[in-house]
N, C-alpha and C positions, 0 to 999 in steps of 0.2 A: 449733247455730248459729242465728244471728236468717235468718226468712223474706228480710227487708229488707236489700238492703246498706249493711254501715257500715261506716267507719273507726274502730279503735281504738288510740291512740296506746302503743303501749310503748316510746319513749324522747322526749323532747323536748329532750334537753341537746344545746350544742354541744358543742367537745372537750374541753372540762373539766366536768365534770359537776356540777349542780348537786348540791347535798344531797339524800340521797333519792330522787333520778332516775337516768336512765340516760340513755345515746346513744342516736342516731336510729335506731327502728325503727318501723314502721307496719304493722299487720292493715288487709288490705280481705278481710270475710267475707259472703258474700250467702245461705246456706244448702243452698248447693252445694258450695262451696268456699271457700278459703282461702289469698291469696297473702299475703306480708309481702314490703315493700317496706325493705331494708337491715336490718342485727343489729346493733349499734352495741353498745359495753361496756357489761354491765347490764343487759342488754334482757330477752333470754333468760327471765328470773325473771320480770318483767314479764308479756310473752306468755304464760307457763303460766295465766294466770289464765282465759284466755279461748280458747284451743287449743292441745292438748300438744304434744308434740313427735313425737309419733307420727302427728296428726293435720293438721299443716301440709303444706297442697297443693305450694306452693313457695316457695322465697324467691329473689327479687331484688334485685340490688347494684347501687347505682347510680354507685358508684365505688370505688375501694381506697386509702382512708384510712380507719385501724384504727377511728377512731370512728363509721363505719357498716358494719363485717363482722366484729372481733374476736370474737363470743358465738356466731362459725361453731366456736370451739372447743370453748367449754365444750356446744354444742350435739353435736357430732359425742363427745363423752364421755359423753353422756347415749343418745343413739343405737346407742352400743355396748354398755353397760353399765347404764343406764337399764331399769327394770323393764318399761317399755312399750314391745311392738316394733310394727314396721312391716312391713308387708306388702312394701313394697320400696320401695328407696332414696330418699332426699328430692330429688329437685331443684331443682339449686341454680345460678342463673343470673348468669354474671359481666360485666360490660363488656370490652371487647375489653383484652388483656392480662392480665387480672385472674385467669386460670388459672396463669399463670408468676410473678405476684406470693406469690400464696397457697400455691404450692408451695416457695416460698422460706422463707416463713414455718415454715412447718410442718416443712420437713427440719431442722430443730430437735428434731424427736419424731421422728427415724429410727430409735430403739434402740427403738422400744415394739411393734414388728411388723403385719406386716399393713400394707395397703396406709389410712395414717392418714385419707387422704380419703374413696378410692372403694372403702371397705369400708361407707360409708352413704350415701354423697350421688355422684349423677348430676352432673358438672360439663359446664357447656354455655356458653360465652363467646356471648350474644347480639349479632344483628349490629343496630346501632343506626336503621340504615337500613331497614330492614323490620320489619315489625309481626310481634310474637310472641304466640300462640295460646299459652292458659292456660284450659284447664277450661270453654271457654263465652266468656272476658273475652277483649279483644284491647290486648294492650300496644302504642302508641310511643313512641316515647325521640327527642328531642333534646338535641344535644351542648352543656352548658353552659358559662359562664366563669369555671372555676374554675384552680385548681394545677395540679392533673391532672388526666386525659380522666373526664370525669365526665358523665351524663346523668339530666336531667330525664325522669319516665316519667308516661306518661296510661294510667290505666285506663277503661275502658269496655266497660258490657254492659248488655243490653237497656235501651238509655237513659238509664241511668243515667253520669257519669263523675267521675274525680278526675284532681286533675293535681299530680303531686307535682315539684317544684323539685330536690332536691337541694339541694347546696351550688353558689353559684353568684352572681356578681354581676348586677348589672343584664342581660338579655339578652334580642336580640329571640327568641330561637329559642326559649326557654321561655316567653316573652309566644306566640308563635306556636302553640306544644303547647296551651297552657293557653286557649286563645281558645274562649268559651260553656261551659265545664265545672262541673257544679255547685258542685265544692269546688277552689280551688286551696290547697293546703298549701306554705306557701311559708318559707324560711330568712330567718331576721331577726338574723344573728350580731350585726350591728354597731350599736354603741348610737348614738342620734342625734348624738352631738358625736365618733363615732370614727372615725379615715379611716384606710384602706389606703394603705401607703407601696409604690409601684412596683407590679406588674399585679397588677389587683385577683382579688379570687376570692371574695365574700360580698358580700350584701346588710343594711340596713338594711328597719326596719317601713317606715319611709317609701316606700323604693324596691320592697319590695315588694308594698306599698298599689299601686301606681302600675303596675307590672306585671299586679295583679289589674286595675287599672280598663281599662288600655290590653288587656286579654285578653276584658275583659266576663264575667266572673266571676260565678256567682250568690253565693258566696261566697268567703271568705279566711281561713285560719288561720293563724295563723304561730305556726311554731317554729323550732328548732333557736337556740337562745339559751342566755345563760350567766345564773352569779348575781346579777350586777352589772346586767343589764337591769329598768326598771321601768316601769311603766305605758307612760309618758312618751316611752319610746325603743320601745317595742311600738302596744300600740292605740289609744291616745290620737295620735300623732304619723299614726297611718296613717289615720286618720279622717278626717284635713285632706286626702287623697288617693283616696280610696276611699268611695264611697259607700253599699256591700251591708253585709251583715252581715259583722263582726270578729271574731272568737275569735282569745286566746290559748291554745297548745294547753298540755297539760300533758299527764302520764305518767298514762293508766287512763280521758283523756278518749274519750269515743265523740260520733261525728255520725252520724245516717245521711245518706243518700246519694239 
C-alpha cells in the first residue's frame, strides 16, 4: 500500500455503464488500511488491481441501488471459494435499511447452503448520525437528495480528508459535509441540457462545481456519469463555477490525498 493516502477509483459509470467501466466504487488506502466506499457492477475486477479481496479493510455503502453494491456478490464468491483467505470476515457496512434490502436479494441463492452472507462478511447497518471509527479514519455521513435514503460520507485522518457525494441532487447537507475538504468526489449524472421530471435525485458538473465552491473545496472530481457526457456537460461547464482544480474521474484514476 502507498505510505500516502490516496484515492483510487474503481468504477466511475453511472447506472449504465460506460464501455469498459464499471459502477461506483472508490479505494481510500493510506498504508494502513483500506476502506472502499460502495461496489457498484464491475468493480470488483477493477479493485483486484490495487487490493485483493482478502485484503480490504471494509467496505461501505452508501445507498441500495444495485449500481453501487451489486459486486457484494460476485465478491462474497470469491471470499468463499477464492484461493485467498482471510483471517476473518470482511466488514461490510450498510445505510440504515440496507441489511433487509440485501437479504432479500440474495434469498434468491437459498439452495446453495450456509448461511450466503455471514458465512464471510460482518453486516453492520451504520447509524448516519454518528461518526464511524474505521482503522485510525473517522467516517460522517450526511443524508442526501436522492430516490432513496442515501448518504453522502467524509473520510478523515491525520489531516488529511475526502468527501464523497453519493448520488444526490443539489444539497445543503452534502455542501455542509464536504465544507474545507481536500478532495470533494462529487456525481455529475446529468448532462448540461438534461432535467429531472418531478423530485429530483442527481446532479449536474455545473451543480456540482457550485456545491464544491459553496463547500470551499481544495479540490473536485466528478464522476458517476454515463456515455453520452462530454467535456462540455463535465469540466468545461464546471469551471464557469468553480474555481480549484477539476478532474474528470475515470476507472484506475489515483489522486492522493
Amino acid at each position: 500500500m502507498s505510505a500516502n493516502p490516496r484515492l483510487i477509483v474503481a468504477g466511475s459509470s453511472s447506472s449504465v455503464p460506460r464501455p469498459d467501466r464499471a459502477c461506483s466504487s472508490y479505494l481510500i488506502e493510506d498504508g494502513e488500511s483500506s476502506v472502499v466506499f460502495d461496489l457498484g457492477s464491475g468493480s470488483l475486477a477493477n479493485l483486484r488491481r490495487y487490493v485483493d479481496y482478502d485484503r480490504v479493510g471494509a467496505i461501505v455503502i452508501s445507498h441500495m441501488h444495485a449500481d453501487h453494491f451489486l459486486d457484494l456478490i460476485p465478491l462474497r464468491y470469491a471470499l468463499c471459494y477464492g484461493s485467498r483467505q482471510r483471517k476473518a470476515k470482511l466488514p461490510i457496512y450498510l445505510p440504515p435499511g440496507g441489511l433487509a434490502t440485501l437479504k432479500r436479494l440474495v434469498s434468491a441463492f437459498a439452495d446453495e447452503g450456509g448461511e450466503f452472507l455471514t458465512d464471510v462478511f460482518t453486516l453492520d447497518e451504520y447509524d448516519p448520525s454518528r461518526p464511524l471509527a474505521l482503522d485510525g479514519a473517522k467516517l460522517r455521513f450526511a443524508p442526501t437528495a436522492h430516490f432513496v435514503p442515501a448518504f453522502a460520507i467524509r473520510w478523515q485522518r491525520n489531516g488529511a480528508s475526502l468527501t464523497y457525494s453519493a448520488d444526490t441532487a443539489p444539497d445543503a447537507n452534502v455542501t455542509a459535509l464536504a465544507r474545507g475538504c481536500d478532495l470533494f468526489l462529487c456525481e455529475a449524472t446529468l448532462r448540461l441540457d438534461e432535467r429531472e421530471i418531478g423530485p429530483r435525485g442527481h446532479s449536474s458538473g455545473l451543480e456540482a462545481a457550485e456545491m464544491a465552491r459553496d463547500a470551499g473545496v481544495e479540490r473536485l472530481v466528478l464522476t458517476h456519469y454515463g456515455e453520452e457526457s462530454t467535456a462540455a456537460d463535465l469540466d468545461v461547464v464546471a469551471r464557469t463555477r468553480y474555481a480549484g482544480p477539476i478532474v474528470v474521474a475515470d476507472d484506475h484514476a489515483v489522486f492522493s490525498l
